[in-house]
C-alpha positions as CSV (number, residue, x, y, z in Angstrom):
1,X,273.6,95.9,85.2
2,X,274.3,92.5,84.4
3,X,273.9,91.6,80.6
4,X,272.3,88.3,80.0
5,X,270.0,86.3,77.3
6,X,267.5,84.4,78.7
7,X,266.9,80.5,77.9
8,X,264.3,81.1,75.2
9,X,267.0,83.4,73.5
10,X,269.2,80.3,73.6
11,X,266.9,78.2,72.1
12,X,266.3,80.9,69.5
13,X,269.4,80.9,68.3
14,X,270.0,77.5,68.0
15,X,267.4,77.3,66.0
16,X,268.3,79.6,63.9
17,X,271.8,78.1,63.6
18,X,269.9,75.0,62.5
19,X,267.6,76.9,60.0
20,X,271.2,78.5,58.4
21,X,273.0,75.2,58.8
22,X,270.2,73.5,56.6
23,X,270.1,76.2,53.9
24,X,273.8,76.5,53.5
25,X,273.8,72.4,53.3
26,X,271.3,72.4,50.5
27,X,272.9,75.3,48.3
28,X,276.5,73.6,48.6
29,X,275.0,69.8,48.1
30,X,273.0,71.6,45.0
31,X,275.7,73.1,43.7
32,X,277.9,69.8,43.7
33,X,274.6,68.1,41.6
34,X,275.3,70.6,39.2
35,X,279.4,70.0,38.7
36,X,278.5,66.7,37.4
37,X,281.9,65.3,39.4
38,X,282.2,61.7,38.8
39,X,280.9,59.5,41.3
40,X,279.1,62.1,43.0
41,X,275.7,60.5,41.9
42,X,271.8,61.4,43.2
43,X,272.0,58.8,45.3
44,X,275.5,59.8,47.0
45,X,274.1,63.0,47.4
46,X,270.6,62.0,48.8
47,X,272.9,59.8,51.3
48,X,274.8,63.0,52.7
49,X,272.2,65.0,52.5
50,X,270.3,62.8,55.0
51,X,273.2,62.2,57.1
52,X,273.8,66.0,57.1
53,X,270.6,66.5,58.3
54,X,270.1,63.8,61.1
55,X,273.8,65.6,62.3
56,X,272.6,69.1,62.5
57,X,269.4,68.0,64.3
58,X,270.8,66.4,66.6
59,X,273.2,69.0,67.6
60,X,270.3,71.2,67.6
61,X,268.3,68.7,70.1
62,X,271.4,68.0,72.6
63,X,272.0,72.0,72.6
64,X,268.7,72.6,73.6
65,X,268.4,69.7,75.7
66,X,271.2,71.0,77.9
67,X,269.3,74.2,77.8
68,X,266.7,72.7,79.5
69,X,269.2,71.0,82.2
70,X,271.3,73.9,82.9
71,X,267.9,75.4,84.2
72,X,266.3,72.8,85.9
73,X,269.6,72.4,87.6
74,X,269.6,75.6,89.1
75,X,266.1,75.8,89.6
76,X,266.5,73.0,92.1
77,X,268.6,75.2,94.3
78,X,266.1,77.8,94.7
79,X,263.9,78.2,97.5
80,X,262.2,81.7,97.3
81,X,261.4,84.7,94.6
82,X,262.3,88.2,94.7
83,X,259.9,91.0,93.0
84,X,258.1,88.5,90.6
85,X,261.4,86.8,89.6
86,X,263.7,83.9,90.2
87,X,267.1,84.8,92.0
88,X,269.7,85.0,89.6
89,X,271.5,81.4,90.5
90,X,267.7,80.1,90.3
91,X,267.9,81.8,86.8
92,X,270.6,80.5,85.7
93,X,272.8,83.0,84.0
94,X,275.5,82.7,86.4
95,X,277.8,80.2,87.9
96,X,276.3,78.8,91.1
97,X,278.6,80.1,93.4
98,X,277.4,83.6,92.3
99,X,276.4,85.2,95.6
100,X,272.9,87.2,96.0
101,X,273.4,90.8,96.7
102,X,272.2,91.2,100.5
103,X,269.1,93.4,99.8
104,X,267.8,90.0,97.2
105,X,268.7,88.3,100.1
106,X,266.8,90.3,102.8
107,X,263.6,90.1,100.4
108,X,263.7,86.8,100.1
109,X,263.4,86.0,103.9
110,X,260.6,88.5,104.2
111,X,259.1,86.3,101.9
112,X,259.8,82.8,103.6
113,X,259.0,84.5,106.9
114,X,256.0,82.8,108.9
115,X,252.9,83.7,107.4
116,X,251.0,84.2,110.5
117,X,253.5,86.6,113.1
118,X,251.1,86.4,115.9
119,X,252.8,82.9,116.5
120,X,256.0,84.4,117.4
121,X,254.9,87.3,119.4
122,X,252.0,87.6,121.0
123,X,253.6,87.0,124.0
124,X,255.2,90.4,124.0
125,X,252.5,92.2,121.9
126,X,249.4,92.6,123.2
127,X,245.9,93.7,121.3
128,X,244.7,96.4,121.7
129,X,241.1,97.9,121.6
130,X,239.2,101.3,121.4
131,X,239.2,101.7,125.0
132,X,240.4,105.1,126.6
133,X,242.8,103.5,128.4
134,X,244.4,102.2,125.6
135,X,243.9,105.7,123.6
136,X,246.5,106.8,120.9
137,X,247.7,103.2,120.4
138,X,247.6,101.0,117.5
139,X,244.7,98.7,116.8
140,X,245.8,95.2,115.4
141,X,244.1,93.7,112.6
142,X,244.6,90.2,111.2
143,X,244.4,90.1,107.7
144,X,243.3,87.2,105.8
145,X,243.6,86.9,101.8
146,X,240.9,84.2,99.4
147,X,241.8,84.1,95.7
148,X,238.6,83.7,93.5
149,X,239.7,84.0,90.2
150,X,243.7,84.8,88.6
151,X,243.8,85.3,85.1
152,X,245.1,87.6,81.9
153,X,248.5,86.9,83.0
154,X,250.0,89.3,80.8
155,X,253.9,89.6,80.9
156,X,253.4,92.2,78.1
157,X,251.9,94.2,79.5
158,X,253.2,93.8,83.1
159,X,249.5,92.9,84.7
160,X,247.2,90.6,85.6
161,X,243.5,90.8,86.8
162,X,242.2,89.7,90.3
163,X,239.4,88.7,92.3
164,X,239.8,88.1,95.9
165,X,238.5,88.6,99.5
166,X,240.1,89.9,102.0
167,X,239.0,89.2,106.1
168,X,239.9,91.1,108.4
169,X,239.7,91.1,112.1
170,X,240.0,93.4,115.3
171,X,238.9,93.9,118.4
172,X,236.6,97.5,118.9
173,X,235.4,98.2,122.3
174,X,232.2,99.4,120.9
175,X,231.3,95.6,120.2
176,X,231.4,94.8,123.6
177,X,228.2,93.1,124.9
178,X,226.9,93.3,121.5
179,X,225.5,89.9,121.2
180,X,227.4,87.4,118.7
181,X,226.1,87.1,115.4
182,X,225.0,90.7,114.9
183,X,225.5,92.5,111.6
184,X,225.8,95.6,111.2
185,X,226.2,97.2,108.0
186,X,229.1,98.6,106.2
187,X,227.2,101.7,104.7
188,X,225.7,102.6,108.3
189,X,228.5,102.4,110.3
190,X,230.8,105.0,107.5
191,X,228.2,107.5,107.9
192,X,228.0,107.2,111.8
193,X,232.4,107.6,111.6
194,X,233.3,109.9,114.4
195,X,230.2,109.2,116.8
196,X,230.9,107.7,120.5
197,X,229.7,103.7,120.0
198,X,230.4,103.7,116.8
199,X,232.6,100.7,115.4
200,X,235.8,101.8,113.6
201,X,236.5,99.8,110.3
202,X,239.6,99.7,109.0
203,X,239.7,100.9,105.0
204,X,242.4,99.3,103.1
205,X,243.3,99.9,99.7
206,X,245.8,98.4,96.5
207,X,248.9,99.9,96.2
208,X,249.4,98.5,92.8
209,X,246.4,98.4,91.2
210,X,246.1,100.3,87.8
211,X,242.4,99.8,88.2
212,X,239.7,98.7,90.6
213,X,236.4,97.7,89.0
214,X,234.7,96.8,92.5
215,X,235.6,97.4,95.7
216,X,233.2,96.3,98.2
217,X,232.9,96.0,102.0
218,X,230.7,93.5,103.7
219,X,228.7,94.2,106.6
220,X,230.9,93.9,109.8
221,X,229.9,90.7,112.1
222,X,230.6,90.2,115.7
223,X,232.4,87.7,116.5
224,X,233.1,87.2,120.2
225,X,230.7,89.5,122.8
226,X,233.5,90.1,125.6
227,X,235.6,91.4,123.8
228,X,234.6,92.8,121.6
229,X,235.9,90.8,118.2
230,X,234.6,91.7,114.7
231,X,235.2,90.5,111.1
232,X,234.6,92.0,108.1
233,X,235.4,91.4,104.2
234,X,236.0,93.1,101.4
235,X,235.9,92.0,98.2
236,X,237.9,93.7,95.3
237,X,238.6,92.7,91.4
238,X,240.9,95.4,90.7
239,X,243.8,94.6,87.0
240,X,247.0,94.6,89.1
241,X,250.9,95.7,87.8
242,X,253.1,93.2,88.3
243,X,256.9,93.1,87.5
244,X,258.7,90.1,85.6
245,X,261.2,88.7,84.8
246,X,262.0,86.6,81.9
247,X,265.5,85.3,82.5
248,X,264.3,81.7,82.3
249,X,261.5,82.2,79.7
250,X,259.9,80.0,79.2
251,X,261.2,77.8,82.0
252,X,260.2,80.6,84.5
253,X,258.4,81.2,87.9
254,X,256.9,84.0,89.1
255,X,255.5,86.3,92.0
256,X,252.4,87.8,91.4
257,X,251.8,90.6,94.0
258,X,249.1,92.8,95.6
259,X,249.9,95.5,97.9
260,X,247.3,96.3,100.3
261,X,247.7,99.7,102.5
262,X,245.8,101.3,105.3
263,X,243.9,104.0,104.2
264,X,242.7,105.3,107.6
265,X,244.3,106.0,110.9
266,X,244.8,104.3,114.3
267,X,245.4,100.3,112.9
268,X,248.2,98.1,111.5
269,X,247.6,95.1,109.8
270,X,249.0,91.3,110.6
271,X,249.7,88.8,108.2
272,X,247.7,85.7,109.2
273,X,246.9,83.6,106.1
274,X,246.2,83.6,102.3
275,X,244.7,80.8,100.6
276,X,244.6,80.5,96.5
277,X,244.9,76.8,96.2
278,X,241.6,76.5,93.8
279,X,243.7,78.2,91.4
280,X,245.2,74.9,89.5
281,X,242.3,75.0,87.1
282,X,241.6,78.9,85.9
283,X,245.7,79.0,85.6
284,X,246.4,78.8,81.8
285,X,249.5,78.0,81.1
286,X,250.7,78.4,84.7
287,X,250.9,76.0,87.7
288,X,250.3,77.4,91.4
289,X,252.9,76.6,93.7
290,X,252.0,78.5,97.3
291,X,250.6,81.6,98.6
292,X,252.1,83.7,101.6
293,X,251.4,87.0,103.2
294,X,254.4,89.2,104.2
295,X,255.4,92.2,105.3
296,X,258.2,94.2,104.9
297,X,260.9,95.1,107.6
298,X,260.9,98.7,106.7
299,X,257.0,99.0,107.1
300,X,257.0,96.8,110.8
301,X,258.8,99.5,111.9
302,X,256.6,102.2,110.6
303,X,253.9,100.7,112.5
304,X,253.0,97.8,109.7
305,X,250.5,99.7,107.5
306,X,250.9,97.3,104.3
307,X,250.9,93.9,103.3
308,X,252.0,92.2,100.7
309,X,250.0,89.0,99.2
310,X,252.1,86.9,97.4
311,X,251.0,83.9,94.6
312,X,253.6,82.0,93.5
313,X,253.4,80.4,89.9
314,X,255.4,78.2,87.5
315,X,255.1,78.1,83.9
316,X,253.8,74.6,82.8
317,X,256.0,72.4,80.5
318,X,253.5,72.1,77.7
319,X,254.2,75.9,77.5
320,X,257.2,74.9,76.3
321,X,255.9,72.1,73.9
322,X,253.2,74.1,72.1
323,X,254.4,78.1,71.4
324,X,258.5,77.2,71.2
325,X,259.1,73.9,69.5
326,X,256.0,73.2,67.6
327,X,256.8,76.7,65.9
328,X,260.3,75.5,65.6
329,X,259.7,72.3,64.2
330,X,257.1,73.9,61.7
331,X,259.8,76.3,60.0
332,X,262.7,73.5,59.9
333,X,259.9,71.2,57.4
334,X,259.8,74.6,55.3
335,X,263.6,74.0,54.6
C-alpha cells in the first residue's frame, strides 16, 4: 500500500512549523533583551522581531499556497472517481505520469459509461414480457433514480442519509388491454403473487444500507395498453455506508453510492437516468457536480441484477476558509 499524507496534513504541518518557528523566535529575541549587548536596543529588537515574523508568514502562506496549486493542478486532469474517491494523479500524491492500475481504470469507465444502455443496444436486445412464449427469459426493467434530500455527510463515520425515488418500468403481459391510467395497488397485487393475471413487480433492495427507515412501493400504473407497459415507484430513506477517501482533504471530491439489487426472480434492471440536480441547496459544505447510473461488467454478465447510483460531490472552498485557516490563524495571534 502506498504511504501518503494528504493536503490537510501538509497544511498541518506547516502550520505547525510556523507555530514552532514563532516560539523559538521570541525565546532567542528574549533572551538577547536580557544580555543587555550594546546596540541591541527595544527598538532593534521590535524591528527583527517584525521582520522575523512577516518572513515566517510568508513562507507559511507561499507553502500552503502551492499546496493548494499542486492540487488543483491535478485535479484538472481528472475526469472520473473510483469507490468515493479521486484517482490517485487526481489526488495528487504522485507524479502525473503515475499510471492507474487497470482494475481503477476499468471502474472508472463503468462509471463514464452511457447512463441510459438501451441507446446502444436495443437493436440486438429485445424486451421481453410475461408471455409463454417468451417463458424462462429475463424481464427488462428501466430504472430511474430522484434525489429528494442528501444530508449528514459524515466522513467519520463512513455514511450519509438518503431520500429518493426510484421508477421503474417493464412490460407484464398481464397489463395488456388494461386501459391506460389504471392503478392498481401495491399491497393487492403482493398478496395475489403467484395467481395467473396477476402483474409481477419487481422488489429491489439496498445493498449498502445500514438502515432503512421507510421503504415504500407505490401503486403500479399502466402506462401503454398494447403492451402492456407499467411504472411503479418506490420510495426509500434508508442511512447509507459510503467509503472515502481523504487524500485531498479538504480539497476533495467524492462518490456517494447506493447499491440497488433485485430481490425477486425473473428481471434485470437497466440503467436509464438519475436526477439529483436540486441538491445545490440542502448540500452543506458540499457542491453537486453530476449524477449517473452504472452498472458493473461483472453483474451484466450475471444477467444485470444491481445498479449502482452514483452522486458526485466537491467540497466547497469556504470549507477550506472557515474549519482550516480561521483555526490556524486563531492559534498564530496566541503566540
Amino acid at each position: 500500500v502506498l504511504f501518503s499524507i494528504t493536503a490537510y496534513d501538509n497544511m498541518a504541518l506547516n502550520s505547525l512549523g510556523l507555530l514552532f518557528s514563532i516560539g523559538i523566535c521570541n525565546a532567542l529575541l528574549d533572551g538577547l533583551g536580557q544580555m543587555k549587548i550594546p546596540g541591541l536596543t527595544f527598538e532593534v529588537l521590535t524591528i527583527v522581531d517584525r521582520c522575523l515574523g512577516l518572513v515566517l508568514f510568508s513562507t507559511w502562506l507561499l507553502s500552503n499556497a502551492y499546496v493548494i496549486f499542486d492540487v488543483a493542478k491535478h485535479s484538472s486532469e481528472g475526469k472520473a472517481v473510483k469507490a468515493g474517491n479521486l484517482p490517485r494523479q487526481v489526488a495528487a500524491i504522485v507524479p502525473p505520469d503515475y499510471t492507474e492500475p487497470e482494475e481503477v481504470l476499468e471502474e472508472v469507465a463503468i462509471i463514464m459509461r452511457s447512463p441510459d444502455p438501451l441507446s446502444v443496444d436495443s437493436a440486438v436486445r429485445k424486451t421481453c414480457s410475461r408471455s409463454s412464449e417468451l417463458l424462462g427469459e429475463q424481464v427488462q426493467v428501466k430504472v430511474g433514480v430522484k434525489f429528494w434530500l442528501i444530508s449528514d455527510i459524515d466522513v467519520a463515520s463512513a455514511t450519509y442519509l438518503a431520500k429518493f425515488h426510484v421508477i421503474m418500468e417493464w412490460f407484464d403481459q398481464a397489463a395488456v388491454g388494461v386501459p391506460v391510467s389504471t392503478r392498481i395497488s401495491y399491497e393487492k397485487l403482493r398478496d395475489e403473487a403467484g395467481r395467473d393475471g396477476t402483474i409481477v413487480v419487481p422488489q429491489v433492495g439496498l445493498k449498502n444500507a445500514i438502515t432503512v427507515s421507510l421503504e415504500e412501493y407505490s401503486d403500479v400504473i399502466v402506462l401503454e395498453d398494447q403492451k402492456g407497459l407499467v411504472t411503479c415507484r418506490v420510495h426509500f430513506n434508508a442511512n447509507l455506508h459510503n467509503e472515502f477517501c481523504l487524500e485531498s482533504f479538504p480539497f476533495d471530491c467524492q462518490r456517494l453510492l447506493a447499491e440497488l439489487h433485485l430481490v425477486n426472480t425473473g428481471f434485470e434492471l437497466v440503467p436509464n437516468f438519475c436526477n439529483a440536480g436540486d441538491q445545490l441547496k440542502s448540500l452543506d459544505g458540499w457542491n453537486f457536480t453530476t449524477a449517473a447510473l452504472a452498472q458493473p461488467d461483472d453483474d451484466i454478465a450475471a444477467n444485470r441484477q444491481r445498479v449502482l447510483v452514483n452522486v458526485i460531490l466537491e467540497r466547497q472552498s469556504g470549507f477550506f476558509v472557515k474549519q482550516v485557516l480561521s483555526i490556524y490563524w486563531f492559534l498564530t495571534t496566541l503566540m
